[in-house]
PyMOL commands that place a pseudoatom at each C-alpha (Angstrom):
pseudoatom trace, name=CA, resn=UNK, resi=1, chain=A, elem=C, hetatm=0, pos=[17.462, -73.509, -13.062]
pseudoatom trace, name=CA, resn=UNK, resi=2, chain=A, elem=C, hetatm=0, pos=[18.918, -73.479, -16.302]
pseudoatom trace, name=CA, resn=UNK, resi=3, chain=A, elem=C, hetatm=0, pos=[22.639, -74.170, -16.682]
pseudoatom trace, name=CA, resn=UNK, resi=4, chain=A, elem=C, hetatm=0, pos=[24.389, -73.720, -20.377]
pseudoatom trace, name=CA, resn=UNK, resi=5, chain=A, elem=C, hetatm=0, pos=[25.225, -77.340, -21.996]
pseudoatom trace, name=CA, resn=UNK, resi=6, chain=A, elem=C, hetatm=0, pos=[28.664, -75.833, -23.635]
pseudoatom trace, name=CA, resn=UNK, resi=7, chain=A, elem=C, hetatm=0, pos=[30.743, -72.436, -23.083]
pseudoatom trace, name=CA, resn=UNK, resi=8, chain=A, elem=C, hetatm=0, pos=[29.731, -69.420, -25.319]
pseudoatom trace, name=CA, resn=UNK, resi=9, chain=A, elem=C, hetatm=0, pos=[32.546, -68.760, -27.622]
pseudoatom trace, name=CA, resn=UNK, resi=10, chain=A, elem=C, hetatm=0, pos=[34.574, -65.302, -28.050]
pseudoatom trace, name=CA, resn=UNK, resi=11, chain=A, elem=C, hetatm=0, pos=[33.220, -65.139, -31.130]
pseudoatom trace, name=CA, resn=UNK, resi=12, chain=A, elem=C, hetatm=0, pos=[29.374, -65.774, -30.290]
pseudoatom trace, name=CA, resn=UNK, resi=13, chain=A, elem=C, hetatm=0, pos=[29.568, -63.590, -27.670]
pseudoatom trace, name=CA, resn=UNK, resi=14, chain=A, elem=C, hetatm=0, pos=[30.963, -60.758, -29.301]
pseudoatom trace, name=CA, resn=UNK, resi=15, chain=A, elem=C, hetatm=0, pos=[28.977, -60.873, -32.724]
pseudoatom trace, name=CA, resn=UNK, resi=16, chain=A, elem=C, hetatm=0, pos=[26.106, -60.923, -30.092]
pseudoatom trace, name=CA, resn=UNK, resi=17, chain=A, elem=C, hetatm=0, pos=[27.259, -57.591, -29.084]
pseudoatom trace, name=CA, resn=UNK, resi=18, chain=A, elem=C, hetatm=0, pos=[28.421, -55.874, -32.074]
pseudoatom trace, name=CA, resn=UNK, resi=19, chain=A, elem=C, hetatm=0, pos=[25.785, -53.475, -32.107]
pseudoatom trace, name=CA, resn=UNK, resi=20, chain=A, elem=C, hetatm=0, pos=[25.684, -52.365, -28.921]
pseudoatom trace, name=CA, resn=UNK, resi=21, chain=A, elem=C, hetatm=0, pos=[27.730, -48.981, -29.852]
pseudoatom trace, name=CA, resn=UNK, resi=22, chain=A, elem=C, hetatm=0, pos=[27.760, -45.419, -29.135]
pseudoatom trace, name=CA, resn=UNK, resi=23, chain=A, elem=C, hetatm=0, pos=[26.099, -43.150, -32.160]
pseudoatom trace, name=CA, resn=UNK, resi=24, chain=A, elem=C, hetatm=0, pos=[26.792, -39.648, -33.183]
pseudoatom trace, name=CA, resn=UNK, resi=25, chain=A, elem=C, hetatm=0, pos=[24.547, -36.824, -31.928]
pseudoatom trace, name=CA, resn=UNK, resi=26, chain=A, elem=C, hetatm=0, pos=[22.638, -35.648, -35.814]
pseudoatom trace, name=CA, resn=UNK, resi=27, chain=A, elem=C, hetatm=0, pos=[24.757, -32.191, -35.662]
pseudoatom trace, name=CA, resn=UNK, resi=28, chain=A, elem=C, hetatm=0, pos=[23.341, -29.460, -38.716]
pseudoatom trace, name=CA, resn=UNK, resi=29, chain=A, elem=C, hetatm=0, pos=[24.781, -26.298, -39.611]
pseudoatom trace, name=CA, resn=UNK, resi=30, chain=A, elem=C, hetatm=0, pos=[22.099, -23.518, -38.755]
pseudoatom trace, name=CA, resn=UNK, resi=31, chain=A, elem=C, hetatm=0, pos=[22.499, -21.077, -41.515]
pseudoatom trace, name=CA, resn=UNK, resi=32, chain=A, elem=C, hetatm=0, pos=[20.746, -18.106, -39.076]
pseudoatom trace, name=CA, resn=UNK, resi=33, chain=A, elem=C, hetatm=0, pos=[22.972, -18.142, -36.394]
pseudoatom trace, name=CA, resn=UNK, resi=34, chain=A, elem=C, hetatm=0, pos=[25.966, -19.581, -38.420]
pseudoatom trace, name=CA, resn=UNK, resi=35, chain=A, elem=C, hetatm=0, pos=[26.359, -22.299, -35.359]
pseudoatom trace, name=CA, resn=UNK, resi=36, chain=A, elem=C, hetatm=0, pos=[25.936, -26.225, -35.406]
pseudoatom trace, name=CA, resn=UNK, resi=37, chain=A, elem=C, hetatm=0, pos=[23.102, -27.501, -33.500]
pseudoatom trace, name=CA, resn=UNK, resi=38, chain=A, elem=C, hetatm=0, pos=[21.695, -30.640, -32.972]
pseudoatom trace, name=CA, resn=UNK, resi=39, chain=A, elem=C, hetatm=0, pos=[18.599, -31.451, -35.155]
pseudoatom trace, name=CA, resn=UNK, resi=40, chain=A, elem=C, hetatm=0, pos=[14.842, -30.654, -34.362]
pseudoatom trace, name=CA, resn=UNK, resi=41, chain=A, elem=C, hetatm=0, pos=[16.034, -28.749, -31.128]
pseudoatom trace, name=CA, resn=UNK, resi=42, chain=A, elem=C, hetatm=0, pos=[16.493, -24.738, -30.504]
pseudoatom trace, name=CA, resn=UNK, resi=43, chain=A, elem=C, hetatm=0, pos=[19.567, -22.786, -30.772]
pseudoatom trace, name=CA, resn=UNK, resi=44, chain=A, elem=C, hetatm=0, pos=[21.131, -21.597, -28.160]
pseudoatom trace, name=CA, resn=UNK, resi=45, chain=A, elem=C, hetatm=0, pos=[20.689, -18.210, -29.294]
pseudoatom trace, name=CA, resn=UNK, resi=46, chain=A, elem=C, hetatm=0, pos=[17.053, -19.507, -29.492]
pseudoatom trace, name=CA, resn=UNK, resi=47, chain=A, elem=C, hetatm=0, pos=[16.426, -19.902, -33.384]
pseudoatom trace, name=CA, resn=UNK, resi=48, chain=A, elem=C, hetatm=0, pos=[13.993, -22.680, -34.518]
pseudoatom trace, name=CA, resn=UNK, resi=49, chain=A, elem=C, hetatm=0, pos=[13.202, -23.034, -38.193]
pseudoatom trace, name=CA, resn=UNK, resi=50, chain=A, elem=C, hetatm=0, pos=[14.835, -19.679, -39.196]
pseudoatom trace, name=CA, resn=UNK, resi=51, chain=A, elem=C, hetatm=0, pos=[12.430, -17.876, -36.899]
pseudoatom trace, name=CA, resn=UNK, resi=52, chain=A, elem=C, hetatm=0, pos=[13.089, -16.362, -33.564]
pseudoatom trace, name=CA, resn=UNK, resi=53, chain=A, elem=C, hetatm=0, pos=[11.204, -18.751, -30.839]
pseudoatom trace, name=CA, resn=UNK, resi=54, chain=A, elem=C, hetatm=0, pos=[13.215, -17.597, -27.472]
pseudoatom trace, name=CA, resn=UNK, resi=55, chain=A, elem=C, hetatm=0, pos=[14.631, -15.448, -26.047]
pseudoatom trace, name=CA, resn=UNK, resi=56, chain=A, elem=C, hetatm=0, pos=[18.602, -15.724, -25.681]
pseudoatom trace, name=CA, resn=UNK, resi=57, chain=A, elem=C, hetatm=0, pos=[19.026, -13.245, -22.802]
pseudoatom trace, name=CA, resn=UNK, resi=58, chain=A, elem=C, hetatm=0, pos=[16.341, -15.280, -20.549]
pseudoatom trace, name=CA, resn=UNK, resi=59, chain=A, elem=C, hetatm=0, pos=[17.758, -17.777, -18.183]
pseudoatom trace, name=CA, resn=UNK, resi=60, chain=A, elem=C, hetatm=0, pos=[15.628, -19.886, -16.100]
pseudoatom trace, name=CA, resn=UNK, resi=61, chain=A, elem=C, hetatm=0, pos=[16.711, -20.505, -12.392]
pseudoatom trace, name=CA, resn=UNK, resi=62, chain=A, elem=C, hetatm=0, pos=[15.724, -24.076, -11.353]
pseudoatom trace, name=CA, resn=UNK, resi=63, chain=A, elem=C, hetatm=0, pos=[16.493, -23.538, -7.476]
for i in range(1, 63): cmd.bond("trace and resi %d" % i, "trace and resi %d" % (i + 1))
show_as sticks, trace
zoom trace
């Protein structure tokens, strides 16, 4: 089994793990519905593109 020859430092360790960080959700202003929404997804008033894709009186019942 392999055992470390020396202690990892503070510093090693976290350099090591500086980019291991939480990123912002890509958030765009949707001009149609004058909401934010995250990008490439439907609205929630079901706008994709500027065009109408859903419905935003259906709700789907996963029971």
């Amino acid at each position: 089994m392999a055992v470390p020859a020396r202690k990892t430092s503070k510093q090693k360790k976290r350099s090591r793990r500086g980019h291991i960080k939480l990123t912002t959700p890509a958030m765009h202003y949707d001009a149609t519905t004058g909401e934010y929404r995250l990008s490439h997804r439907v609205s929630p008033k079901g706008f994709y593109k500027g065009r109408q894709v859903a419905n935003e009186n259906k709700q789907q019942n996963n029971d």
